[in-house]
N, CA, C and O atoms as CSV, one atom per row, in Angstrom:
chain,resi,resn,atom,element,x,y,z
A,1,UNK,N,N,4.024,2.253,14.384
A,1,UNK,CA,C,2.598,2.461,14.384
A,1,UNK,C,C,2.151,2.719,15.817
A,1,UNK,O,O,2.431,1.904,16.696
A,2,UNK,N,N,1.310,4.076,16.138
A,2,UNK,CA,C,0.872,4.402,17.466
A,2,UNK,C,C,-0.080,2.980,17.571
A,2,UNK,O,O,-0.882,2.485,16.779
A,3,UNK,N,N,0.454,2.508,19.100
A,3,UNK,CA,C,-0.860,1.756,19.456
A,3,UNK,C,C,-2.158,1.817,19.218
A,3,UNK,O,O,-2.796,0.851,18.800
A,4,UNK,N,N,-2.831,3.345,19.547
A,4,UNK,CA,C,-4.057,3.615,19.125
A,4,UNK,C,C,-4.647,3.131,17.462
A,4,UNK,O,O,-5.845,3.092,17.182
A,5,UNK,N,N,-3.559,2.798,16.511
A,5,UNK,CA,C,-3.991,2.518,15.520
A,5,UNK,C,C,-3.912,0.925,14.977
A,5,UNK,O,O,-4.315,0.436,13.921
A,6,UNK,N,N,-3.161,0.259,16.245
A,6,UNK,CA,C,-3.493,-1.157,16.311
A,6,UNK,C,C,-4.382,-1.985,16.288
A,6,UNK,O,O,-4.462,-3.046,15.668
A,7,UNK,N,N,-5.482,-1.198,17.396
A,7,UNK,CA,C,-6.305,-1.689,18.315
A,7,UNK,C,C,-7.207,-3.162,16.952
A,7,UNK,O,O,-7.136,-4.391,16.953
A,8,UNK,N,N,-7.967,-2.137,15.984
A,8,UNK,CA,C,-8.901,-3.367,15.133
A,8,UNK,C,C,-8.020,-3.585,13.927
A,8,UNK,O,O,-8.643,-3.403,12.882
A,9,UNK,N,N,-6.609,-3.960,13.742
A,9,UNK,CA,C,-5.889,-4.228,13.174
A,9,UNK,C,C,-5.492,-6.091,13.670
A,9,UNK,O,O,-5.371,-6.507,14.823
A,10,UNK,N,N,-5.384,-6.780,12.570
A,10,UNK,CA,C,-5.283,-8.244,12.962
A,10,UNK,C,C,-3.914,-8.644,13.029
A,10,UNK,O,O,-2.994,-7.940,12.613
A,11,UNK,N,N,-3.765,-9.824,13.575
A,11,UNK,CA,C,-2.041,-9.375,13.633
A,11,UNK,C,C,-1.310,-9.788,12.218
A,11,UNK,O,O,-0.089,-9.900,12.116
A,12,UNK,N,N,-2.007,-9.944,11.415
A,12,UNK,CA,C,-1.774,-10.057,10.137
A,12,UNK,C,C,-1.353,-9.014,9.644
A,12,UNK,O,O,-0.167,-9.006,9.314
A,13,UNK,N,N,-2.156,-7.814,9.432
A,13,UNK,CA,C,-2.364,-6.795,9.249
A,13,UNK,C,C,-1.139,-6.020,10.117
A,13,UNK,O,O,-0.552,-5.194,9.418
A,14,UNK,N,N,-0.805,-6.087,11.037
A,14,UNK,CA,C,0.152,-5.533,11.950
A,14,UNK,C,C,1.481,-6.223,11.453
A,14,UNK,O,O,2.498,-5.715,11.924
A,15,UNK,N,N,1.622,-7.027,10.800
A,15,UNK,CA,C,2.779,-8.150,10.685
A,15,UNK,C,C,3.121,-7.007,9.099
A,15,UNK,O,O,4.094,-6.271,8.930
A,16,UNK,N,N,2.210,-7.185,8.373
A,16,UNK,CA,C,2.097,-6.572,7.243
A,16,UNK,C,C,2.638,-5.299,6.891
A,16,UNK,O,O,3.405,-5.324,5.928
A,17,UNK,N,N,2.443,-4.248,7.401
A,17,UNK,CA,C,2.876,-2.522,7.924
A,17,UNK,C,C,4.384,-2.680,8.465
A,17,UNK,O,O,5.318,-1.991,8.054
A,18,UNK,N,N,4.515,-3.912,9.666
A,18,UNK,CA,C,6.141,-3.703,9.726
A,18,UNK,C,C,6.719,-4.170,8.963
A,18,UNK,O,O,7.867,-3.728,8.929
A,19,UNK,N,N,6.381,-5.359,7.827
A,19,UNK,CA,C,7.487,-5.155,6.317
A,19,UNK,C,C,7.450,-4.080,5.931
A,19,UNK,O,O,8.400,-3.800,5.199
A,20,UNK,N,N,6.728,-3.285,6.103
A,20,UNK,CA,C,6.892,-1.700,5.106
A,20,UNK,C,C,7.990,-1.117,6.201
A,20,UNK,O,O,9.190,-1.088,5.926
A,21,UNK,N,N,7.538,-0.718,7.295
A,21,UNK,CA,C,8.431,-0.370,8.131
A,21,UNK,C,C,9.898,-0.868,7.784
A,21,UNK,O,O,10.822,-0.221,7.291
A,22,UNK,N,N,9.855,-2.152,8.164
A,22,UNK,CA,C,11.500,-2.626,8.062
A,22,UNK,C,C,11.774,-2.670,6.474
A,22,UNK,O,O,12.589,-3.555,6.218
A,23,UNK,N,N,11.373,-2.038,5.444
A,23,UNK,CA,C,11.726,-1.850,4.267
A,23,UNK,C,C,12.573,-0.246,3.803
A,23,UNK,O,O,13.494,0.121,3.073
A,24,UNK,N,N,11.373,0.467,4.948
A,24,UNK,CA,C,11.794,2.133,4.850
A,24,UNK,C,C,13.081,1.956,6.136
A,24,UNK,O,O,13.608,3.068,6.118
A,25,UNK,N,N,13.525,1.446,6.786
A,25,UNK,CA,C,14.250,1.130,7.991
A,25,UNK,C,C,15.707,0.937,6.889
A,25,UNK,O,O,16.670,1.702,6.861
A,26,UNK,N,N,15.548,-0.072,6.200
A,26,UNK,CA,C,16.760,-0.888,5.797
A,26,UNK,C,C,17.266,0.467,4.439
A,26,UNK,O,O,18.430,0.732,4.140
A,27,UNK,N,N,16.463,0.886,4.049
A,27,UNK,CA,C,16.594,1.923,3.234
A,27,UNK,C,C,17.250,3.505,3.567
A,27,UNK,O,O,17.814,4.252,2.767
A,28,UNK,N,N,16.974,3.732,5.008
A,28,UNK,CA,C,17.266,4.648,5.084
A,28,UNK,C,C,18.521,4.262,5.799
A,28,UNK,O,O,19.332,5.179,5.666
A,29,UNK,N,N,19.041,3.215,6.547
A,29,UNK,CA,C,20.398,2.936,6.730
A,29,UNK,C,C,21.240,2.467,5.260
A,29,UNK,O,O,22.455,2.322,5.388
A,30,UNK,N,N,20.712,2.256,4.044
A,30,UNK,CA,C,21.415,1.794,3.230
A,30,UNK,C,C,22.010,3.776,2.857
A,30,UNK,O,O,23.146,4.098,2.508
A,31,UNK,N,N,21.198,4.435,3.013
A,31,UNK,CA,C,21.508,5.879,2.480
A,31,UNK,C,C,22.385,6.252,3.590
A,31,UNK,O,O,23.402,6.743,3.101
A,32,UNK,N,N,22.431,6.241,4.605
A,32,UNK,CA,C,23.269,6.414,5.905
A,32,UNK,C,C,24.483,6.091,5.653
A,32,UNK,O,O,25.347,6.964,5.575
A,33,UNK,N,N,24.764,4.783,5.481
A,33,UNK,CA,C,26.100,4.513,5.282
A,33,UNK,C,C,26.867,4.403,3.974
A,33,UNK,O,O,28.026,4.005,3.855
A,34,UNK,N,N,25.947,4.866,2.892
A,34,UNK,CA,C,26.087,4.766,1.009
A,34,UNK,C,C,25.841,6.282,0.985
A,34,UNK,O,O,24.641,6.421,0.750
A,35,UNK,N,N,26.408,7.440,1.116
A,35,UNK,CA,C,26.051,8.392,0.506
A,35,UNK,C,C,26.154,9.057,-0.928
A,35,UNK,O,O,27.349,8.875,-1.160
A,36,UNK,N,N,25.711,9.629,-1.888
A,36,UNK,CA,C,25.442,9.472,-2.538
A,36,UNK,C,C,26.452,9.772,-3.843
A,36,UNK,O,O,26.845,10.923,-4.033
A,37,UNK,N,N,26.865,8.640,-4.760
A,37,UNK,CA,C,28.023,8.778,-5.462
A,37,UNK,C,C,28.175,10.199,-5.859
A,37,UNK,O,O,27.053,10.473,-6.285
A,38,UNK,N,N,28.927,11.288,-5.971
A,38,UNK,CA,C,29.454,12.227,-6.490
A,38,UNK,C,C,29.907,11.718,-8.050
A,38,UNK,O,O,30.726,10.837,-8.313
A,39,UNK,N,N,29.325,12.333,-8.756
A,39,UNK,CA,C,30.055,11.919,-10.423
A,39,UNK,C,C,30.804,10.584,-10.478
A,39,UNK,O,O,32.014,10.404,-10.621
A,40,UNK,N,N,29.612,9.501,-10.301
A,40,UNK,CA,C,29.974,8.097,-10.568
A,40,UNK,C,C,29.967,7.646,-12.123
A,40,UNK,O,O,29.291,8.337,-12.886
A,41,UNK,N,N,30.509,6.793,-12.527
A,41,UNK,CA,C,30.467,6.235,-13.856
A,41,UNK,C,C,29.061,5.731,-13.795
A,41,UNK,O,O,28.406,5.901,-12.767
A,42,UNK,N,N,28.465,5.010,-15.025
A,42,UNK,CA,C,27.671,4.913,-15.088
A,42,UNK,C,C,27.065,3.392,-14.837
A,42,UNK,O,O,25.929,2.918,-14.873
A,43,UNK,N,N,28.628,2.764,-14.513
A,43,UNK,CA,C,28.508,1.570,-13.457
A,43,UNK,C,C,28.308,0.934,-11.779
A,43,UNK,O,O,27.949,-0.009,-11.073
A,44,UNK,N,N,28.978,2.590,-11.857
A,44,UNK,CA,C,28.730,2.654,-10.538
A,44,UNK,C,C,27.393,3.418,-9.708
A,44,UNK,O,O,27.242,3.494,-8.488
A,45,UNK,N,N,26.867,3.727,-10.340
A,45,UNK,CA,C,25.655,5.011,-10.360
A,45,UNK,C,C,24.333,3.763,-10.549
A,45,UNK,O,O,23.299,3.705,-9.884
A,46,UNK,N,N,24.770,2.831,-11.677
A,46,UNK,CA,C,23.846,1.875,-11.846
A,46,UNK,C,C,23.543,0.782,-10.521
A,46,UNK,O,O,22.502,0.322,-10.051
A,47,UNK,N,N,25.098,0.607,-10.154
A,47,UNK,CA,C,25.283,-0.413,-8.955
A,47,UNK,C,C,24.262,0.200,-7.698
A,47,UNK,O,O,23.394,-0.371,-7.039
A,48,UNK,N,N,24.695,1.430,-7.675
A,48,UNK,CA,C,24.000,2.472,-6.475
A,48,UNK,C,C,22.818,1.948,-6.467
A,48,UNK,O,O,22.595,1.028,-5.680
A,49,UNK,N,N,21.769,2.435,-7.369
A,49,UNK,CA,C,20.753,2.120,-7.757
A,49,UNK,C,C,20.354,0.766,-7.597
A,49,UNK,O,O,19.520,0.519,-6.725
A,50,UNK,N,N,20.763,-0.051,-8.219
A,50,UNK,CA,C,20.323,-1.636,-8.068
A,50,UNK,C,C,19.981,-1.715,-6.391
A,50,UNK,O,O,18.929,-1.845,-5.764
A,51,UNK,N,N,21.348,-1.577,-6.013
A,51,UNK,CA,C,21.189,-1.658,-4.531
A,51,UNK,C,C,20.479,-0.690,-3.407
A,51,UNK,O,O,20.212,-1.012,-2.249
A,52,UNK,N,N,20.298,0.269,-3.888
A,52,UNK,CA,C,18.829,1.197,-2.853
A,52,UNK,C,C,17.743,0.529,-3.489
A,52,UNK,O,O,16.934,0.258,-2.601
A,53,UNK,N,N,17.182,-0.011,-4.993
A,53,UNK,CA,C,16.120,-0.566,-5.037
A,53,UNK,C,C,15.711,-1.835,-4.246
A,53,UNK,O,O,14.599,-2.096,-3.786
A,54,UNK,N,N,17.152,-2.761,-4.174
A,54,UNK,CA,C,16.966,-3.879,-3.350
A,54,UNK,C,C,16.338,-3.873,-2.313
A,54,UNK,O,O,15.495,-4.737,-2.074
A,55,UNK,N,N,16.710,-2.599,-1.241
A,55,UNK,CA,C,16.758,-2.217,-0.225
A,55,UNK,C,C,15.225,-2.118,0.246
A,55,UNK,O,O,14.473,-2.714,1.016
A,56,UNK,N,N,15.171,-0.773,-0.862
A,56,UNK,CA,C,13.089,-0.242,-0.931
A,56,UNK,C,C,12.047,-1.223,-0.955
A,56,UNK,O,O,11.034,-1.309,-0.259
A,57,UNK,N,N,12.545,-2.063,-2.027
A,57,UNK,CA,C,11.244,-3.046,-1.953
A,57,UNK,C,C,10.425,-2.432,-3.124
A,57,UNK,O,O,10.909,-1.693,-3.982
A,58,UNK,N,N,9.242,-2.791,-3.064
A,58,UNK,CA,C,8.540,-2.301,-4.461
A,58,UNK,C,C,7.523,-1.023,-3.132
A,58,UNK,O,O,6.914,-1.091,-2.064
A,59,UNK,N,N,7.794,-0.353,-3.814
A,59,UNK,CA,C,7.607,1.092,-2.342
A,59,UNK,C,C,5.979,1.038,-3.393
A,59,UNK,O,O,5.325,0.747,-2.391
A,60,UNK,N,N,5.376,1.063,-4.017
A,60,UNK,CA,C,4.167,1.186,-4.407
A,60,UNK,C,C,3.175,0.613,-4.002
A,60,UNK,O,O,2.018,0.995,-3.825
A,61,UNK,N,N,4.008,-0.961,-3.763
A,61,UNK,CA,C,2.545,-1.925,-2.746
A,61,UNK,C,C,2.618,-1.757,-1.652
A,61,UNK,O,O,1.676,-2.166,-0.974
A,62,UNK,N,N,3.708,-1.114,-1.001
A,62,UNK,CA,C,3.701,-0.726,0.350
A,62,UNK,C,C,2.694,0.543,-0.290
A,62,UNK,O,O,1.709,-0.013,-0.776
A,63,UNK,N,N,2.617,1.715,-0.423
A,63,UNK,CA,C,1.805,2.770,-0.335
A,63,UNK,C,C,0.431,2.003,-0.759
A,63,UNK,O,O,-0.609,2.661,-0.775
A,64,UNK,N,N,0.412,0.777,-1.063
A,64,UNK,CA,C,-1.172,0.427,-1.353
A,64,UNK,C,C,-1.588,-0.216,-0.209
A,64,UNK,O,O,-2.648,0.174,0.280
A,65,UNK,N,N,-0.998,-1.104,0.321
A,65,UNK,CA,C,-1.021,-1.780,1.401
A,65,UNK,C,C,-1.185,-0.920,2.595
A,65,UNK,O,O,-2.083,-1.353,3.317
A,66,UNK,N,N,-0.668,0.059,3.007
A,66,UNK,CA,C,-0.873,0.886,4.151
A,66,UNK,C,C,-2.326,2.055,3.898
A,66,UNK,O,O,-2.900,2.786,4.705
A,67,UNK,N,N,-2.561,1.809,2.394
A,67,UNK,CA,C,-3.780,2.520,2.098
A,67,UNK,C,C,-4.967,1.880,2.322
A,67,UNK,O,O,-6.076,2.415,2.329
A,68,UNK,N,N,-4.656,0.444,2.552
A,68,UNK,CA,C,-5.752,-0.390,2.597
A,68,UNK,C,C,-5.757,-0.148,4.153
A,68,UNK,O,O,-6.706,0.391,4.723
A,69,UNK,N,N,-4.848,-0.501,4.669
A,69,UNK,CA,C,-5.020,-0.426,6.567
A,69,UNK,C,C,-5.696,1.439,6.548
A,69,UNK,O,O,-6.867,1.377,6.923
A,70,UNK,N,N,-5.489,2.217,6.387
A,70,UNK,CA,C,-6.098,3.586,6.610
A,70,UNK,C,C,-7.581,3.096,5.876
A,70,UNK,O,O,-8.183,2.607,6.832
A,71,UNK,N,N,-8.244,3.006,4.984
A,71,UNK,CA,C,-9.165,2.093,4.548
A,71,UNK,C,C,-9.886,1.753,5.734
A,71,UNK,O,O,-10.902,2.359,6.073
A,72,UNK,N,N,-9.365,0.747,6.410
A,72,UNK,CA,C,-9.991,-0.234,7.073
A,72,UNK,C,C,-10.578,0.993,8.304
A,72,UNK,O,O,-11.719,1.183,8.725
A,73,UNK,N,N,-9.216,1.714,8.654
A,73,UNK,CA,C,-9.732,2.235,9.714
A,73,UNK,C,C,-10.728,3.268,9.486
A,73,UNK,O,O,-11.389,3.688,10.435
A,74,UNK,N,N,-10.886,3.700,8.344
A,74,UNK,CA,C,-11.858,4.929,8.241
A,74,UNK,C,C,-13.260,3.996,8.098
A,74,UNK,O,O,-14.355,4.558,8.118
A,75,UNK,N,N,-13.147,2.514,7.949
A,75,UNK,CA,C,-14.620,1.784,7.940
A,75,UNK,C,C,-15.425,1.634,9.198
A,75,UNK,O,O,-16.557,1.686,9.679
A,76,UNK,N,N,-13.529,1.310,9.557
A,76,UNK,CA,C,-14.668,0.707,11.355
A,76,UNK,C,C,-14.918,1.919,12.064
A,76,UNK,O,O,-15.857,1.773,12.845
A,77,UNK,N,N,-14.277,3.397,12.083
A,77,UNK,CA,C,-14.878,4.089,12.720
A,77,UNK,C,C,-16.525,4.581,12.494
A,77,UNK,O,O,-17.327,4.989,13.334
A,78,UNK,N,N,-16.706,4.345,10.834
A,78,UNK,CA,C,-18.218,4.612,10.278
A,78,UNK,C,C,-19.350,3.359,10.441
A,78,UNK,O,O,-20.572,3.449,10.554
A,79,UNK,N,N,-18.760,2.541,10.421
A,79,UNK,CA,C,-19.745,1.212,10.275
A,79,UNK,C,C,-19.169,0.015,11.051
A,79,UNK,O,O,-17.987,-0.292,11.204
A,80,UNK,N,N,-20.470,-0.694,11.582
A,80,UNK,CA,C,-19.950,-2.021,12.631
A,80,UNK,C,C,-19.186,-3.261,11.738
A,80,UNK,O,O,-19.555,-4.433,11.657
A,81,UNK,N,N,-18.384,-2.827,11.303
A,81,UNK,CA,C,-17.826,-4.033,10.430
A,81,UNK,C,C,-17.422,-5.134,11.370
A,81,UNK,O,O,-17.150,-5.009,12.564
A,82,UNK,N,N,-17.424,-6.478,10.485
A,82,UNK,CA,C,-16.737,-7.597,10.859
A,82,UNK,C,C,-15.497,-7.743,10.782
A,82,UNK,O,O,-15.000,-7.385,9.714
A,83,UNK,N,N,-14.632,-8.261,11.766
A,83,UNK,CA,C,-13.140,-8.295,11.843
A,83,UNK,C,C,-12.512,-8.895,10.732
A,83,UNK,O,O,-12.702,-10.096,10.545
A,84,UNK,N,N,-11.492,-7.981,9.643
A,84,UNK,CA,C,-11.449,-8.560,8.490
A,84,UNK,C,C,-9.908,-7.990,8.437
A,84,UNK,O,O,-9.641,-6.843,8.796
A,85,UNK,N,N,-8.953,-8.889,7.965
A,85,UNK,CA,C,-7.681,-8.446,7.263
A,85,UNK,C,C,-7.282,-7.499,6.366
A,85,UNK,O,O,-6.781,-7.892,5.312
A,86,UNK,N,N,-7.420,-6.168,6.600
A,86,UNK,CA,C,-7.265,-5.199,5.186
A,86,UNK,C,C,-6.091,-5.532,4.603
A,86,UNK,O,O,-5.885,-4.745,3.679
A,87,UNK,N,N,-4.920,-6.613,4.747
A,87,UNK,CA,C,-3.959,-7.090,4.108
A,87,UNK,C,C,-3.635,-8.079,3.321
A,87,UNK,O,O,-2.558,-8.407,2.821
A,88,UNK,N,N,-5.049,-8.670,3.246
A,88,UNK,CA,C,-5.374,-10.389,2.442
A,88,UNK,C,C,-5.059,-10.302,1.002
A,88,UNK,O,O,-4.494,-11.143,0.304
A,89,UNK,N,N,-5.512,-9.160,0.681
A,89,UNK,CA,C,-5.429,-9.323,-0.648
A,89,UNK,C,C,-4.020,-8.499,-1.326
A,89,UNK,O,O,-3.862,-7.289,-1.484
A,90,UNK,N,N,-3.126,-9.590,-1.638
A,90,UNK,CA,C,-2.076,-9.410,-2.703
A,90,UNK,C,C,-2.035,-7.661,-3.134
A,90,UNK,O,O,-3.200,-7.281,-3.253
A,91,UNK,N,N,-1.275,-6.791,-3.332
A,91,UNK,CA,C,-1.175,-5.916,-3.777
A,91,UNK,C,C,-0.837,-6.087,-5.087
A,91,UNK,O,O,0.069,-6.808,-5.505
A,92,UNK,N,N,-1.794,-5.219,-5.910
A,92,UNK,CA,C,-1.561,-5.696,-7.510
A,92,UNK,C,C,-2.167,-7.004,-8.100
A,92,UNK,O,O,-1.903,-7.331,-9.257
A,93,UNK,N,N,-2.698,-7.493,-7.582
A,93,UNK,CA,C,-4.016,-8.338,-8.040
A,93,UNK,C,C,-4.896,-7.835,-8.215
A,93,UNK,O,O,-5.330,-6.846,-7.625
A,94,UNK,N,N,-5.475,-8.585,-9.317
A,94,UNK,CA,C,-7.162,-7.625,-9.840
A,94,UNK,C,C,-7.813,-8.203,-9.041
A,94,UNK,O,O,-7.361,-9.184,-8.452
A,95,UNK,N,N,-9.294,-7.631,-8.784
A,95,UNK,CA,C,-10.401,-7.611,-8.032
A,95,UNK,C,C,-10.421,-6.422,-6.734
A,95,UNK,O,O,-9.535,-5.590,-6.536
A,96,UNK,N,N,-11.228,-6.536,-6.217
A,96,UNK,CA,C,-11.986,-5.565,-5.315
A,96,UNK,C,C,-10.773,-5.675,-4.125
A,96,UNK,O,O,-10.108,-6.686,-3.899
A,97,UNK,N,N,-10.653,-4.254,-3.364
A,97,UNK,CA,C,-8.919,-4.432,-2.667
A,97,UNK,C,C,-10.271,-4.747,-1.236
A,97,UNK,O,O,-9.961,-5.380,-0.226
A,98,UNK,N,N,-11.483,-4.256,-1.419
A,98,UNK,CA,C,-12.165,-3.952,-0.169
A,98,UNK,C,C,-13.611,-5.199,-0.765
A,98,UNK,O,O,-14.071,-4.939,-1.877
A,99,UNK,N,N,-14.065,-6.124,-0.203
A,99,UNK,CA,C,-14.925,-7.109,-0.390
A,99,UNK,C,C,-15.752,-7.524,1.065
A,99,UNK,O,O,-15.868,-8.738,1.228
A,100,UNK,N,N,-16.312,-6.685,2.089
A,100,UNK,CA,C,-16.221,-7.327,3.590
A,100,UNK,C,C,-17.595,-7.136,3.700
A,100,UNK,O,O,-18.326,-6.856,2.750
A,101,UNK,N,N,-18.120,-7.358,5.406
A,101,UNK,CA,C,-19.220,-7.391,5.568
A,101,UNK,C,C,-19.241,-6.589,7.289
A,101,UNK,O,O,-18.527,-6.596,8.292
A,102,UNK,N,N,-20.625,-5.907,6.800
A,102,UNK,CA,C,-21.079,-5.742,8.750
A,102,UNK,C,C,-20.978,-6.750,9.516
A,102,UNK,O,O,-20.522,-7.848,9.197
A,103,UNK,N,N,-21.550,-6.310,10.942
A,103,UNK,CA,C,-21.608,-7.127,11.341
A,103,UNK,C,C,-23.082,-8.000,11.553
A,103,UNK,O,O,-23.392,-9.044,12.127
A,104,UNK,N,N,-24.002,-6.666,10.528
A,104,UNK,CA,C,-25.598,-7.196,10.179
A,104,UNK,C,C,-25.555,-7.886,8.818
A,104,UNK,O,O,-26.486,-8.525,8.329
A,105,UNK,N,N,-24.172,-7.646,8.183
A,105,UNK,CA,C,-24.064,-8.755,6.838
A,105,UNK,C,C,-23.974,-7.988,5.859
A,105,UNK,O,O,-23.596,-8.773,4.989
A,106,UNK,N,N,-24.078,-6.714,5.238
A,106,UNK,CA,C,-24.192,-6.048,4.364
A,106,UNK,C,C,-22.902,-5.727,4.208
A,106,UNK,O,O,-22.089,-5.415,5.077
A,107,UNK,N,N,-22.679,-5.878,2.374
A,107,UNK,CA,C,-21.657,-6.017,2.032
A,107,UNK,C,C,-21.176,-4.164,1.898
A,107,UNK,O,O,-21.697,-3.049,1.911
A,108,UNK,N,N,-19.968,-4.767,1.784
A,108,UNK,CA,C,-19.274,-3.097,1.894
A,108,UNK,C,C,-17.892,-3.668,1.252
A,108,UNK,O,O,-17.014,-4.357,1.770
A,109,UNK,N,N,-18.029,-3.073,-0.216
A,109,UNK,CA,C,-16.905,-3.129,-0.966
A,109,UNK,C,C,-16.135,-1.702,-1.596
A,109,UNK,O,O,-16.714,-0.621,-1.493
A,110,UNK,N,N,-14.905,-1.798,-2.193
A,110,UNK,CA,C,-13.956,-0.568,-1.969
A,110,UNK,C,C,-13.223,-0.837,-3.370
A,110,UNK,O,O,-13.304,-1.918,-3.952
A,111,UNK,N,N,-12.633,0.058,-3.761
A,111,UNK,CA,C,-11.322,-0.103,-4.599
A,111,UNK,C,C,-10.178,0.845,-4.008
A,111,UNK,O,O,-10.611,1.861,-3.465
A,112,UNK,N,N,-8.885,0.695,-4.021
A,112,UNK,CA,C,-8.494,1.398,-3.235
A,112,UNK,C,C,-7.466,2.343,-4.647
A,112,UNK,O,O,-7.337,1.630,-5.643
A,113,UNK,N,N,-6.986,3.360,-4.740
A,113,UNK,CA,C,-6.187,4.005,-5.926
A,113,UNK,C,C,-5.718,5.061,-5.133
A,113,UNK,O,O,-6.197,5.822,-4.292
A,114,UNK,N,N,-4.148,4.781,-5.901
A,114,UNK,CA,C,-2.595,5.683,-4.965
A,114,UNK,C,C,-2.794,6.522,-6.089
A,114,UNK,O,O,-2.900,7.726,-5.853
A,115,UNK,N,N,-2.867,6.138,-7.253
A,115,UNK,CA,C,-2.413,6.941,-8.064
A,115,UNK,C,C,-3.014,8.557,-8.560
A,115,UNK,O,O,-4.201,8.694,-8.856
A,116,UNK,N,N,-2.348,9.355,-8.589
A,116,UNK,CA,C,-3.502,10.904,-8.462
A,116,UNK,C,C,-3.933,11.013,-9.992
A,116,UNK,O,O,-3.056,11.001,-10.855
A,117,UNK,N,N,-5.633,11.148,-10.423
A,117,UNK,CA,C,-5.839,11.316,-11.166
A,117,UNK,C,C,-5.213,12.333,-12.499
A,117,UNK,O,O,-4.768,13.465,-12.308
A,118,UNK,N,N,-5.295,11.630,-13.916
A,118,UNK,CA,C,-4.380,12.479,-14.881
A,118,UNK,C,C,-4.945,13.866,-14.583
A,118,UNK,O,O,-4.097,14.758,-14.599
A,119,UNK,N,N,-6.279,14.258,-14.296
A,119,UNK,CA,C,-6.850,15.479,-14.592
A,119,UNK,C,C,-6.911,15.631,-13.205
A,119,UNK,O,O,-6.606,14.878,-12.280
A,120,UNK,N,N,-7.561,17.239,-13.273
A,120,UNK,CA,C,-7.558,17.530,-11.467
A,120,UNK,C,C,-8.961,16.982,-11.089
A,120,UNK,O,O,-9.164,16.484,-9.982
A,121,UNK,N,N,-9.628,17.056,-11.748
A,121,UNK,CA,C,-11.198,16.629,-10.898
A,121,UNK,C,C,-11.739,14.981,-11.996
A,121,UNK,O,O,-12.864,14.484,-12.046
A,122,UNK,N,N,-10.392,14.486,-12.767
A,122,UNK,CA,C,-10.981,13.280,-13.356
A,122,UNK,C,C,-10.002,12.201,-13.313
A,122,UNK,O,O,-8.868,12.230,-12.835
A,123,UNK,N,N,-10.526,11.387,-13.803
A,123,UNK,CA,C,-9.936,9.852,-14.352
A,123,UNK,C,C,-9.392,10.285,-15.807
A,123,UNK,O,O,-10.081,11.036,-16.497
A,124,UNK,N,N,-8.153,9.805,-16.265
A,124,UNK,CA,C,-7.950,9.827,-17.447
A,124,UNK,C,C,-8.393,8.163,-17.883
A,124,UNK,O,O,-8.650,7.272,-17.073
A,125,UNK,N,N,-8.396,8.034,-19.486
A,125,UNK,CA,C,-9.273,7.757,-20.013
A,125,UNK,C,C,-8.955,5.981,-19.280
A,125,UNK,O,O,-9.899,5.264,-18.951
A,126,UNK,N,N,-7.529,5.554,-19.147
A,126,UNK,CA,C,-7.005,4.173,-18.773
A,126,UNK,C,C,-7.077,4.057,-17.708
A,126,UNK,O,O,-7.144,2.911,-17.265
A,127,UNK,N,N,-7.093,5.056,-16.908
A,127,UNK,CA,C,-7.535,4.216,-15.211
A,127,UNK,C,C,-8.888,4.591,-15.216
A,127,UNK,O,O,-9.379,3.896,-14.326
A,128,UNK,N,N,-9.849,5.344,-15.742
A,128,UNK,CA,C,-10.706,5.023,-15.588
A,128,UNK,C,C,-11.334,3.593,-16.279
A,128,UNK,O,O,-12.494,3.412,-15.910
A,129,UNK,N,N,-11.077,3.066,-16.740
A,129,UNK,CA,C,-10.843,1.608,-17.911
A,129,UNK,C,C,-10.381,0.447,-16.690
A,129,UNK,O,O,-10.947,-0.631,-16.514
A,130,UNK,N,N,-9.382,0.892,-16.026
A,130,UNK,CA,C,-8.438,0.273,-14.686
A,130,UNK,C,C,-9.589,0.124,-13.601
A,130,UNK,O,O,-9.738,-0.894,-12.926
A,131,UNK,N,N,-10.182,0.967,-13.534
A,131,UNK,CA,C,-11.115,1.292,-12.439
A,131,UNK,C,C,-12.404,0.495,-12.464
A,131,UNK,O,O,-13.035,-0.001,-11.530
A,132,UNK,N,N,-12.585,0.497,-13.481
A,132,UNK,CA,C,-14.143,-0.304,-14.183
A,132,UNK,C,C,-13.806,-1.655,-14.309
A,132,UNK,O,O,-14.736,-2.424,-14.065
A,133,UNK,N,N,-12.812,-2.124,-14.598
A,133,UNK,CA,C,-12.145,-3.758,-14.736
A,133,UNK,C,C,-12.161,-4.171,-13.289
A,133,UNK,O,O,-12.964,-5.080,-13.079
A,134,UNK,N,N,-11.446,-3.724,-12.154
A,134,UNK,CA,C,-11.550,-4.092,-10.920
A,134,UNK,C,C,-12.819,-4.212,-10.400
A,134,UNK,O,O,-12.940,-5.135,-9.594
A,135,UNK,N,N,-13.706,-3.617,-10.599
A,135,UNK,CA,C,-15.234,-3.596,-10.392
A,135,UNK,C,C,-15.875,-4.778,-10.662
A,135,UNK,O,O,-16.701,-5.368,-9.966
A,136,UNK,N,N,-15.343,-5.124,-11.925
A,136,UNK,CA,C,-16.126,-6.334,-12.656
A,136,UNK,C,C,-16.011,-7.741,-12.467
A,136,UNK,O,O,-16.658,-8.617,-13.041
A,137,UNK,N,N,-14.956,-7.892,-11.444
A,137,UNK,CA,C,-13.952,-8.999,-10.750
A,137,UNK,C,C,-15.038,-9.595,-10.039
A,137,UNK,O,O,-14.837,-10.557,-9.298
C-alpha cells in the first residue's frame, strides 16, 4: 500500500489490507513453486485445489474489505469525517458495512456490494432483497 493511502487509515485498518496482502503473497508463491498439475487424477487435481484454496483465504472478504478501505477514502476526501475503522465490521455480517459520523455529527451510512449487478443497469430480483435487508439492520 502507497504511503499516500495510509495517511487516514487506522492501524487497524492497515493491519487489515496486509492479511490480504500476505494472503495474495502466500498464494502466489504457492503457484511458484506448485505449477500446475498437467493431467492429474482427480486426486491429485483435488489435492491441488484444497491447497491453493488454503493458501487464498476466502479472496471475497478480502475484495470486500479493501472495498471498504477505498470507501473510506473516497469519504474523507468529500466530507470531514470522524476517524473511524473501515475494517470493524466482520465481512459478511449483516448490517450497514458503512455506519459513521462527521465531524459536525451527521450520520453517513453506506452499504458496500462487490458483486456486479445480474442486469447491466439493475439489481436482480435477490440482491436487490440482499440490499434492502442490510438497510433494515
Amino acid at each position: 500500500m502507497k504511503p499516500q493511502d495510509q495517511g487516514k487509515l487506522t492501524l487497524h485498518d492497515q493491519g487489515e489490507v496486509r492479511k490480504v496482502l500476505d494472503r495474495i503473497t502466500a498464494l502466489a508463491q504457492f503457484l511458484e513453486e506448485n505449477p500446475v498439475p498437467v493431467d492429474p487424477s482427480p486426486e491429485d487435481l483435488y489435492r491441488y485445489l484444497a491447497k491453493m484454496k488454503q493458501k487464498r483465504g476466502h479472496t471475497a472478504n478480502g475484495e470486500s474489505l479493501v472495498a471498504c478501505v477505498l470507501a473510506k477514502k473516497y469519504l474523507d476526501a468529500r466530507l470531514p469525517m470522524k476517524q473511524y475503522n473501515a475494517t470493524k465490521k466482520l465481512q459478511g455480517a449483516k448490517g450497514l458495512d458503512i455506519n459513521e459520523f462527521t465531524v459536525a455529527s451527521e450520520r453517513v451510512v453506506g452499504e458496500i456490494k462487490t458483486t456486479l449487478p445480474c442486469f447491466a443497469t439493475d439489481l436482480g430480483a435477490n440482491q436487490r432483497k440482499e440490499f434492502e435487508n442490510d438497510f433494515k439492520s
